[in-house]
TORLO-568483 format. One record per residue (C-alpha): residue in one letter; residue number from 1; x, y, z. Coordinates in steps of 0.05 Angstrom, whole numbers, plus 5000, padded with zeros to 4 digits. Example, Ala and Ser with C-alpha at 12.3 -4.5 7.8 and 13.67 -1.06 7.14 Angstrom:
BEGIN
[rec "A" 1 [5246 4910 5156]]
[rec "S" 2 [5273 4979 5143]]
//
This chain:
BEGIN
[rec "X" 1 [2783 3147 8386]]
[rec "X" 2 [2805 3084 8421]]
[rec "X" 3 [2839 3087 8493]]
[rec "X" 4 [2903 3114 8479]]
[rec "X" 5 [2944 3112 8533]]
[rec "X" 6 [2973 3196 8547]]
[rec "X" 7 [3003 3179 8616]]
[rec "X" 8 [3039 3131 8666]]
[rec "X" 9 [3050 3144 8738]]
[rec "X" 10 [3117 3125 8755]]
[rec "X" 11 [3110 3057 8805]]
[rec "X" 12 [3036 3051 8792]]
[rec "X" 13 [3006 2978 8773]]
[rec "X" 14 [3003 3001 8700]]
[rec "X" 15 [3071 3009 8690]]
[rec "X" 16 [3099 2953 8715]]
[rec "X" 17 [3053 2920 8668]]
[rec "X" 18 [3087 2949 8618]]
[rec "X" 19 [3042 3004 8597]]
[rec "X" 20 [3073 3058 8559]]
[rec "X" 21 [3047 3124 8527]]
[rec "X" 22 [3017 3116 8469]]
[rec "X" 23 [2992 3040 8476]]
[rec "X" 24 [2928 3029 8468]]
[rec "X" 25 [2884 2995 8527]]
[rec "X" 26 [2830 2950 8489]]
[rec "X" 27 [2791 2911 8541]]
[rec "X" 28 [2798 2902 8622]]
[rec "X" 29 [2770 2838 8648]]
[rec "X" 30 [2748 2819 8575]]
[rec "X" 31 [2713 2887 8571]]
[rec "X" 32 [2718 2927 8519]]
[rec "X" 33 [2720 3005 8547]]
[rec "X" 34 [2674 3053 8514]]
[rec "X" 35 [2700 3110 8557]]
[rec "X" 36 [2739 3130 8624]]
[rec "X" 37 [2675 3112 8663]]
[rec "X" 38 [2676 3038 8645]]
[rec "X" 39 [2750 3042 8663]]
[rec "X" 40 [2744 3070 8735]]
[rec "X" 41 [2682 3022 8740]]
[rec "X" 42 [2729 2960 8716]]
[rec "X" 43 [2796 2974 8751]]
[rec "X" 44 [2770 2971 8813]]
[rec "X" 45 [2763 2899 8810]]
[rec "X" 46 [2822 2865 8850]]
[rec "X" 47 [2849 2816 8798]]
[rec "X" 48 [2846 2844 8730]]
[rec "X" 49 [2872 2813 8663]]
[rec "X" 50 [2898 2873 8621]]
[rec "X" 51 [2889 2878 8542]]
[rec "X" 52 [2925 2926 8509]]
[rec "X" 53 [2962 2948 8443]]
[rec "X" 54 [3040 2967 8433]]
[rec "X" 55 [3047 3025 8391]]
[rec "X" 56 [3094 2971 8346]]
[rec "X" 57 [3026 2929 8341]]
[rec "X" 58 [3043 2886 8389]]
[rec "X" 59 [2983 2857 8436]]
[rec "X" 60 [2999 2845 8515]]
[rec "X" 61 [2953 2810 8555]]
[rec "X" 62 [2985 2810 8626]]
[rec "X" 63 [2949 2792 8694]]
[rec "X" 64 [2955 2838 8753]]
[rec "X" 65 [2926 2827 8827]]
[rec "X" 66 [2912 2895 8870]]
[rec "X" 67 [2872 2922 8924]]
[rec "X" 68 [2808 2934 8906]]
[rec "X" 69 [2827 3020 8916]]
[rec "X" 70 [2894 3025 8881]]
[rec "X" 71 [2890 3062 8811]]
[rec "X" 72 [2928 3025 8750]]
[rec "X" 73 [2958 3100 8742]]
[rec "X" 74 [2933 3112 8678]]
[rec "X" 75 [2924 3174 8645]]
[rec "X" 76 [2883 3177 8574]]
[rec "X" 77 [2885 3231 8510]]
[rec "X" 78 [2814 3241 8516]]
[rec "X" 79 [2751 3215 8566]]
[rec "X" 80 [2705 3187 8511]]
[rec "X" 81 [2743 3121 8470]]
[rec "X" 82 [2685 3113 8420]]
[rec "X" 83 [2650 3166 8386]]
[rec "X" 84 [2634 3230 8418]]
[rec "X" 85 [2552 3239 8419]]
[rec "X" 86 [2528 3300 8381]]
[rec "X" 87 [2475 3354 8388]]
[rec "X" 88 [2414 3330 8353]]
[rec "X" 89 [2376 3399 8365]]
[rec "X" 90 [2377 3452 8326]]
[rec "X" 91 [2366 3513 8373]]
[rec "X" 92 [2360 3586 8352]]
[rec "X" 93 [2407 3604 8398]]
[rec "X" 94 [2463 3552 8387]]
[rec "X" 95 [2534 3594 8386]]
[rec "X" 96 [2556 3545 8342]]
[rec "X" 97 [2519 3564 8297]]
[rec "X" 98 [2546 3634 8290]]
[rec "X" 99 [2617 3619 8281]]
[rec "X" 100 [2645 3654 8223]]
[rec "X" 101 [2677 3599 8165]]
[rec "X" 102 [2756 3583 8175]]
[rec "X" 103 [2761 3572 8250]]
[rec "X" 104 [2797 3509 8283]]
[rec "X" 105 [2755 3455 8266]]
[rec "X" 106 [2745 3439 8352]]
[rec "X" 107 [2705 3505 8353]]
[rec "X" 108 [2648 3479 8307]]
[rec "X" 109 [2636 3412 8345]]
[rec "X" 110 [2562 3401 8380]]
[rec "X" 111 [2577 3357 8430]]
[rec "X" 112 [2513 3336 8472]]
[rec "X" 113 [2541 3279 8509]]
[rec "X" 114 [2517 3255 8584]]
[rec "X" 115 [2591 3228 8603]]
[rec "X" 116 [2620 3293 8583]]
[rec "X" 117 [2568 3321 8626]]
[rec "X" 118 [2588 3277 8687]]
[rec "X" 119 [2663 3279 8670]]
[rec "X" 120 [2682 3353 8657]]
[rec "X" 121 [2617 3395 8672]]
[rec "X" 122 [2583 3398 8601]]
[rec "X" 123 [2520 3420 8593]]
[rec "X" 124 [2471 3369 8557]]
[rec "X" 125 [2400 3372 8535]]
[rec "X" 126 [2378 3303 8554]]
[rec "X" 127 [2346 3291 8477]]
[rec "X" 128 [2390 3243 8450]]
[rec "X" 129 [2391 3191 8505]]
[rec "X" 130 [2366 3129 8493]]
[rec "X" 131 [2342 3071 8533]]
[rec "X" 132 [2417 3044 8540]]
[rec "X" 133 [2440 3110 8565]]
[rec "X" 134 [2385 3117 8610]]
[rec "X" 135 [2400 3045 8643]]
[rec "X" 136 [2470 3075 8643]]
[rec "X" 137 [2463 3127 8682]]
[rec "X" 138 [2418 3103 8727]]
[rec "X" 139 [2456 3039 8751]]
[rec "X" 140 [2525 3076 8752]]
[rec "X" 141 [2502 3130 8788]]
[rec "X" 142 [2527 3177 8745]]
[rec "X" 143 [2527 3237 8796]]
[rec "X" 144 [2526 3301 8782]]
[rec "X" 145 [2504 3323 8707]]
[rec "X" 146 [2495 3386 8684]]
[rec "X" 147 [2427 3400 8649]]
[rec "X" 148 [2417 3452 8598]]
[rec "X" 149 [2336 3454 8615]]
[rec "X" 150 [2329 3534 8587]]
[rec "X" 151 [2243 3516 8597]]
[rec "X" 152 [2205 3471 8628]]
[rec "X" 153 [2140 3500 8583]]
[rec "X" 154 [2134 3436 8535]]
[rec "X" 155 [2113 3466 8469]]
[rec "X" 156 [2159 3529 8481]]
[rec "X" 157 [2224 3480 8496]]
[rec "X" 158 [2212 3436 8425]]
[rec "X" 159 [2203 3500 8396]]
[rec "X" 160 [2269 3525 8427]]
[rec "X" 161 [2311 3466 8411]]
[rec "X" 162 [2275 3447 8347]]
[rec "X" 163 [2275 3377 8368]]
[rec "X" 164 [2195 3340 8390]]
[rec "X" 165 [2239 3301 8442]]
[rec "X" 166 [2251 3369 8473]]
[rec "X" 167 [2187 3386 8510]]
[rec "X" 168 [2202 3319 8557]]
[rec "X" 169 [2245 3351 8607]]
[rec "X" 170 [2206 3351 8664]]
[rec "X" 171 [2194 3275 8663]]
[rec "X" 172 [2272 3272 8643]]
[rec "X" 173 [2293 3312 8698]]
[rec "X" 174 [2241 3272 8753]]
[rec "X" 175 [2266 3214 8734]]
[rec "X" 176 [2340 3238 8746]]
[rec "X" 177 [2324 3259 8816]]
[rec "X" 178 [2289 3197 8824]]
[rec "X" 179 [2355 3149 8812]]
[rec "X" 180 [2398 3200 8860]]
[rec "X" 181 [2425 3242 8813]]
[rec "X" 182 [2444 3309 8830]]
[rec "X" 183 [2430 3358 8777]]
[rec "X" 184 [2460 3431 8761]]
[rec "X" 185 [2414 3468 8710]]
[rec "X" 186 [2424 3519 8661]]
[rec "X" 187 [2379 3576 8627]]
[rec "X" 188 [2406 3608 8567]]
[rec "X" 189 [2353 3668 8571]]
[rec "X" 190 [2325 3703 8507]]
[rec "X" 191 [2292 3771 8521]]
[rec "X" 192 [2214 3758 8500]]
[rec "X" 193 [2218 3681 8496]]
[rec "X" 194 [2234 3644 8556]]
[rec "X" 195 [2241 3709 8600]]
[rec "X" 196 [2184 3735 8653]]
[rec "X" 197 [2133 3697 8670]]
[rec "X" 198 [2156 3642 8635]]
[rec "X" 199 [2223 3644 8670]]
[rec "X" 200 [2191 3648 8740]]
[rec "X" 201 [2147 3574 8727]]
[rec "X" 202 [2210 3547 8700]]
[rec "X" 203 [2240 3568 8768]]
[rec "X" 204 [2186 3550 8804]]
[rec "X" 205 [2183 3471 8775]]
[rec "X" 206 [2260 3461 8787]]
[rec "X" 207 [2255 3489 8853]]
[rec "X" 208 [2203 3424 8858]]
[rec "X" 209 [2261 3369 8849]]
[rec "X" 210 [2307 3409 8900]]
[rec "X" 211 [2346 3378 8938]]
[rec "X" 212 [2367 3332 8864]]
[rec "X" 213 [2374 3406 8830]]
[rec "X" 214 [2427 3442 8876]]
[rec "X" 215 [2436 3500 8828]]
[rec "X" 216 [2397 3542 8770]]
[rec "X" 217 [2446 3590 8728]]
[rec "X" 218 [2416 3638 8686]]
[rec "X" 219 [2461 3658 8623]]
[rec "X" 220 [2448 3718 8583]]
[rec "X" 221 [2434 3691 8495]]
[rec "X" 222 [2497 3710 8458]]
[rec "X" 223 [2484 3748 8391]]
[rec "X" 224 [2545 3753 8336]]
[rec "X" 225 [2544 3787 8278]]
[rec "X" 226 [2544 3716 8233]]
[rec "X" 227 [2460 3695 8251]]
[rec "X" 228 [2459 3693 8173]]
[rec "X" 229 [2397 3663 8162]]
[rec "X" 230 [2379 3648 8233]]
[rec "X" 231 [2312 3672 8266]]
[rec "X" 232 [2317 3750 8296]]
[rec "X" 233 [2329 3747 8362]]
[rec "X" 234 [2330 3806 8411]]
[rec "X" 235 [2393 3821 8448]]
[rec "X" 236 [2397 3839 8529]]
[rec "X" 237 [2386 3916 8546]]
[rec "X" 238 [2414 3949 8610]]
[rec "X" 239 [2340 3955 8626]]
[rec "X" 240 [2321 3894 8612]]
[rec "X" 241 [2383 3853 8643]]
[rec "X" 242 [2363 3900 8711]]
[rec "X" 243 [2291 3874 8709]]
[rec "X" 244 [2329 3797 8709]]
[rec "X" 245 [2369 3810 8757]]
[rec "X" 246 [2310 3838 8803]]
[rec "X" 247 [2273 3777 8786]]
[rec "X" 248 [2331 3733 8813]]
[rec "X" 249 [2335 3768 8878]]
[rec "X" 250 [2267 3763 8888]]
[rec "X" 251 [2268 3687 8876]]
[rec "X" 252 [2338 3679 8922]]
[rec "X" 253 [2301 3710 8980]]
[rec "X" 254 [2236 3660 8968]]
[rec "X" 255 [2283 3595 8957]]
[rec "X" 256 [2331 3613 9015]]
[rec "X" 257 [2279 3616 9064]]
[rec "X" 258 [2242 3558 9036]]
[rec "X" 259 [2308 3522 9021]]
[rec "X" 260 [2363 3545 9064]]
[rec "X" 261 [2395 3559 8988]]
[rec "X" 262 [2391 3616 8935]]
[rec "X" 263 [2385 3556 8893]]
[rec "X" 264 [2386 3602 8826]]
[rec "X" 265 [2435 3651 8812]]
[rec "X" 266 [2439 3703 8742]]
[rec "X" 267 [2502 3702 8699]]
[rec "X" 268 [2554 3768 8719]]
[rec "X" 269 [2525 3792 8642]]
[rec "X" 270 [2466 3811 8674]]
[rec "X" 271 [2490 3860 8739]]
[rec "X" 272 [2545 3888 8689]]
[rec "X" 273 [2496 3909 8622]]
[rec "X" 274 [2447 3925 8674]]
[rec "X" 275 [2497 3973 8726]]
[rec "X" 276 [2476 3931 8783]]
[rec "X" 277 [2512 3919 8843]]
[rec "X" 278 [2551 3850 8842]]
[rec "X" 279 [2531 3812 8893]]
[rec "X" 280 [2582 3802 8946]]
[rec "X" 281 [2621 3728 8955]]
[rec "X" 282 [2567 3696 9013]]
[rec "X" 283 [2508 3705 8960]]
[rec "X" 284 [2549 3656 8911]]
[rec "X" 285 [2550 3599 8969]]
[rec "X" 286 [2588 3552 8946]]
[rec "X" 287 [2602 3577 8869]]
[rec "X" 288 [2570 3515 8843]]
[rec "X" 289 [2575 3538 8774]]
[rec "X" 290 [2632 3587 8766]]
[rec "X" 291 [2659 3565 8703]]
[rec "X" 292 [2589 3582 8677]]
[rec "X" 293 [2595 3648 8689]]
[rec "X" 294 [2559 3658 8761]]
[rec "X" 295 [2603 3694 8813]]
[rec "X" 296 [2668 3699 8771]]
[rec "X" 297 [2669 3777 8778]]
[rec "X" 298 [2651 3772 8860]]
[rec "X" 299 [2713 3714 8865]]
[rec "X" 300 [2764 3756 8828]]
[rec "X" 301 [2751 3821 8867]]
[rec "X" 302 [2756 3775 8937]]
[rec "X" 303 [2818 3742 8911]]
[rec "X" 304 [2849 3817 8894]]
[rec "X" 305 [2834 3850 8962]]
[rec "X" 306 [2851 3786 9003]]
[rec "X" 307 [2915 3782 8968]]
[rec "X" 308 [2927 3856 8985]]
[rec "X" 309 [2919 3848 9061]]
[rec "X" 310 [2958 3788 9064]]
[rec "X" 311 [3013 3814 9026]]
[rec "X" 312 [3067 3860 9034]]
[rec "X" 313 [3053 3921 8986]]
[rec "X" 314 [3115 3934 8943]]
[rec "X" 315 [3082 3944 8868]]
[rec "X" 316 [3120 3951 8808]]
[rec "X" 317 [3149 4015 8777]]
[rec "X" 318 [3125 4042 8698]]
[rec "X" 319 [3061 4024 8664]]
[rec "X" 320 [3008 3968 8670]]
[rec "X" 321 [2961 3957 8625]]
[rec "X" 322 [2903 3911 8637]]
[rec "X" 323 [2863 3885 8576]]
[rec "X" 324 [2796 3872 8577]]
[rec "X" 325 [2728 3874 8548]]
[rec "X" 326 [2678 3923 8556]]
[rec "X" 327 [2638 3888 8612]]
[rec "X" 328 [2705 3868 8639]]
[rec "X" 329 [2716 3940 8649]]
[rec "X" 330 [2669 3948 8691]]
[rec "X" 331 [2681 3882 8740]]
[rec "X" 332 [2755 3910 8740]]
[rec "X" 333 [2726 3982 8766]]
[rec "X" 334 [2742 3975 8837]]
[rec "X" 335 [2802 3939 8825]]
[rec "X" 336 [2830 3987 8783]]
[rec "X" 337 [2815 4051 8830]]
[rec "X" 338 [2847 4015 8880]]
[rec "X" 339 [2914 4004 8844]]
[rec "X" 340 [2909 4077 8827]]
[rec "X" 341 [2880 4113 8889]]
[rec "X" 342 [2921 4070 8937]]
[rec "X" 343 [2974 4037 8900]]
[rec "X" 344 [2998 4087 8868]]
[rec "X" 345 [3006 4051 8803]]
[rec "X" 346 [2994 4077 8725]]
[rec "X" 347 [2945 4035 8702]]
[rec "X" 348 [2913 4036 8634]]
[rec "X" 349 [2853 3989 8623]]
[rec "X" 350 [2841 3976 8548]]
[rec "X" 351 [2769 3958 8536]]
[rec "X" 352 [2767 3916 8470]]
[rec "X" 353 [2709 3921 8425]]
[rec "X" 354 [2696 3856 8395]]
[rec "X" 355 [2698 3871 8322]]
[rec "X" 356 [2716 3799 8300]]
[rec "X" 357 [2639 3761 8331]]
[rec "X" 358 [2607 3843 8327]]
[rec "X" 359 [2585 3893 8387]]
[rec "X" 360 [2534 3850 8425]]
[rec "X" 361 [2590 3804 8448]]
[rec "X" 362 [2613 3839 8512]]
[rec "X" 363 [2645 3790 8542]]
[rec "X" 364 [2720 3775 8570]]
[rec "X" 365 [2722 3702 8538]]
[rec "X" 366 [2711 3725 8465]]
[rec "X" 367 [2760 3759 8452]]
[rec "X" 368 [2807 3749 8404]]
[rec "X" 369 [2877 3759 8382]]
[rec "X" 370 [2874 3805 8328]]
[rec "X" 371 [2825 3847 8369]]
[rec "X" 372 [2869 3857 8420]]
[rec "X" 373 [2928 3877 8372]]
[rec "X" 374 [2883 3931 8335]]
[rec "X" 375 [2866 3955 8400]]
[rec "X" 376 [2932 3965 8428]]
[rec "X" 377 [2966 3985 8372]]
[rec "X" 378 [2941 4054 8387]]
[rec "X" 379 [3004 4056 8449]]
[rec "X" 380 [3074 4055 8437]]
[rec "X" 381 [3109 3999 8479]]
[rec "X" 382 [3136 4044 8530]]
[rec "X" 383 [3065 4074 8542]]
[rec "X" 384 [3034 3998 8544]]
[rec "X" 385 [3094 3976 8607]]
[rec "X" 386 [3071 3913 8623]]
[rec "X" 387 [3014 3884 8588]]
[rec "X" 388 [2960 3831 8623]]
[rec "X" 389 [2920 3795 8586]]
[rec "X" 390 [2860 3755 8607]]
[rec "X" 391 [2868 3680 8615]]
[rec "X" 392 [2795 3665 8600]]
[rec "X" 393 [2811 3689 8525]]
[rec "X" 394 [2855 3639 8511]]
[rec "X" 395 [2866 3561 8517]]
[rec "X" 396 [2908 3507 8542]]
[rec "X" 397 [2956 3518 8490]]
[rec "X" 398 [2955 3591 8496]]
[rec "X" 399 [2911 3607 8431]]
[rec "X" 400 [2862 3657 8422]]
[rec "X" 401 [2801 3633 8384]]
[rec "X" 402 [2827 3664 8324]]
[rec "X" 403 [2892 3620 8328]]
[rec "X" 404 [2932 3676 8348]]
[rec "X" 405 [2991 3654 8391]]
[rec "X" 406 [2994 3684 8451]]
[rec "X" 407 [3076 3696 8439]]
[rec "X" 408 [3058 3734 8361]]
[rec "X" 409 [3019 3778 8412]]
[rec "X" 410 [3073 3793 8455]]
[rec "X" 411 [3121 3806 8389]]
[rec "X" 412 [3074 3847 8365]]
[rec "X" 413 [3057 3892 8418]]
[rec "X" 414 [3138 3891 8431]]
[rec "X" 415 [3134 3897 8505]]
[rec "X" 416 [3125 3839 8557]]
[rec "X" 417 [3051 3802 8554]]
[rec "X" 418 [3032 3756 8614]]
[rec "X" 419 [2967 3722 8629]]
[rec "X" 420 [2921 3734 8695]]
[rec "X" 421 [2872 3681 8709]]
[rec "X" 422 [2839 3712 8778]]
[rec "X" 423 [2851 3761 8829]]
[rec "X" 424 [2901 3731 8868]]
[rec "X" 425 [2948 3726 8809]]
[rec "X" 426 [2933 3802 8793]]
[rec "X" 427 [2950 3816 8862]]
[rec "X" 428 [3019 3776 8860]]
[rec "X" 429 [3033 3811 8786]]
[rec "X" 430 [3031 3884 8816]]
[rec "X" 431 [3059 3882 8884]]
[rec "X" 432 [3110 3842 8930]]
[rec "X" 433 [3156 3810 8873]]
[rec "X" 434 [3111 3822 8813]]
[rec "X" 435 [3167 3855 8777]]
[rec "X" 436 [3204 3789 8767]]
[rec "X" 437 [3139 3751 8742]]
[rec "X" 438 [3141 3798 8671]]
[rec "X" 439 [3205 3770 8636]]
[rec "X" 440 [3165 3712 8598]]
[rec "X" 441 [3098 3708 8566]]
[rec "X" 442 [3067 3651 8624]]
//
């Protein structure tokens, strides 16, 4: 995908150059752009020669002097102009891998590329990079990348990822820390492979590049019910996702001291399946990787009660009824007693089973459309009242994974469906002037 051109700001540089959505910006300087890094890397020059492409075919080249601090004001379709880099692994464990046929074609897409990494947080294996990329990195500083490591045994990490380039992480990850790069890590834990004692010298030879790693998340292997031809795995238990989470704790106590940081921290999987208390807000720190799963449930319930003490407490008359998976339940539980026991309100939490990926998926952000539906279909909508439904299920244009729109929901169910995306928003839902907030779908 070339540079196409989503955005102008109003007054910036770009448009008075005459930059309009949907050009196409081919070169800055002479330089052809290969993604959004080489264009914050070029535009910072203070007299640039802009090359781009009208959507009528038409090719501009127009001169424009700047400070060397002032943005063109360009905004792109996508980060990467040339070709996304793909996952050349082939890992038991891939999720990818257990997609059932006829999805959106986005869903099926292996991307294991280190500007994605730097840009938007993705998680990348380091196996693909060659000496280009490496040079890249290291002389643009590309600062921080996120690192899916999941062993630093050698033999047990090519064996992991299928790949012989696998088992040279360690040197990979030394050399990182050696050009300044900061470094967040991730674990994707299978019971009886890279669990115990292999887990703790994994933790123990990251916790050897700290300060460059600044944070180890451990994420529970996700099991659906399409591994058709895939090697057996074996899913968490609530006994052994407690003997993690132990294991954590006793590592956070050995790294803080040594440390002054936690340094690792255990996906919210792991206290849920394994009834464990969630650790309160302070053990998070600085909830350096909550999109991955690490402190979500400890953020919402803050967000919740601090929105309840700083709020006048007027909630909303009939029924509410909060969706949820089955782990979500549980993360809700304190929540929920609290709008009952003290709020007064009728709640109803709906656990949804995940029939569509099968029972081991327990999670909030797998759920699907159609789920949902089945499950509430049970309630007429005067019992349902006002129906929340997690934001984590769905995307940015308000689709479940199984393309369900978020508005054939709401007709379906036949009663008003709204989206919560943390605590706070709960909190403003159900009390003070929550009852206007229920008349549209967002």
């Amino acid at each position: 995908m070339p540079a196409i051109v989503q955005a102008v700001r109003p007054g910036s540089i770009a448009q008075e150059a005459g930059l309009e959505p949907g050009d196409i910006l081919d070169s800055i300087n002479g330089q052809p752009l290969r993604d959004i890094i080489d264009y914050r890397f070029l535009e910072s020059d203070e007299e640039l020669t802009l090359q781009f492409t009208k959507q009528d075919g038409d090719c501009w080249d127009v001169e424009v002097e700047k400070d060397w601090s002032e943005p063109l004001g360009i905004e792109f379709v996508s980060p990467v102009f040339d070709r996304v880099r793909h996952c050349a692994n082939h890992c038991a464990f891939c999720f990818v891998d257990q997609m059932p046929q006829g999805m959106r074609q986005t869903l099926y897409m292996k991307d294991d590329d280190y500007r994605l990494s730097f840009l938007t947080g993705n998680f990348v294996t380091l196996t693909n990079l060659t000496d280009a990329d490496w040079q890249r990195i290291e002389s643009y500083r590309l600062s921080p990348l996120y690192v899916s490591v999941h062993t630093t045994d050698a033999d047990l990490r090519q064996k992991m990822l299928g790949n012989p380039k696998a088992g040279q992480i360690l040197q990979n990850l030394r050399r990182l820390q050696k050009a300044g790069i900061e470094l967040h890590c991730q674990i994707v834990c299978v019971p009886g492979v890279n669990s115990g004692k292999v887990l703790d010298q994994t933790l123990l030879d990251l916790a050897e590049l700290w300060p460059a790693v600044r944070s180890v998340a451990i994420v529970p292997v996700g099991l659906s019910q399409f591994r058709t031809g895939l090697e057996h795995l074996e899913p968490w238990t609530q006994q052994t996702a407690r003997q993690l989470v132990l294991q954590v704790e006793r590592k956070q106590r050995e790294f803080l001291e040594r440390f002054g940081t936690r340094l690792v921290w255990a996906a919210d999987e792991f206290y849920l399946l394994g009834e464990h208390p969630v650790p309160q807000p302070e053990v998070y720190e600085e909830y350096r990787q909550l999109e991955n799963g690490i402190g979500l449930t400890s953020k919402f319930r803050q967000e919740f009660f601090s929105s309840m003490s700083n709020s006048a407490v007027r909630c909303i008359s009939g029924e509410v009824t909060l969706v949820t998976s089955w782990l979500g339940e549980k993360a809700l539980q304190p929540v929920t007693e609290h709008m009952r026991e003290v709020l007064k309100l009728k709640v109803r939490v709906v656990p949804v089973p995940n029939r569509f990926f099968g029972p081991s998926i327990t999670v909030t952000g797998l759920l699907v459309g159609q789920d949902i539906l089945a499950s509430l279909a049970d309630y007429s909508p005067s019992q349902l009242g006002k129906v929340l439904v997690p934001g984590v299920a769905l995307n940015d244009d308000q689709l479940f994974l199984d393309d369900m729109p978020l508005s054939d929901l709401q007709r379906e169910v036949g009663c008003p469906v709204q989206v919560i995306s943390g605590g706070e928003e709960l909190a403003t839902k159900v009390c003070a002037n929550g009852e206007t907030g229920f008349s549209n779908s967002r």
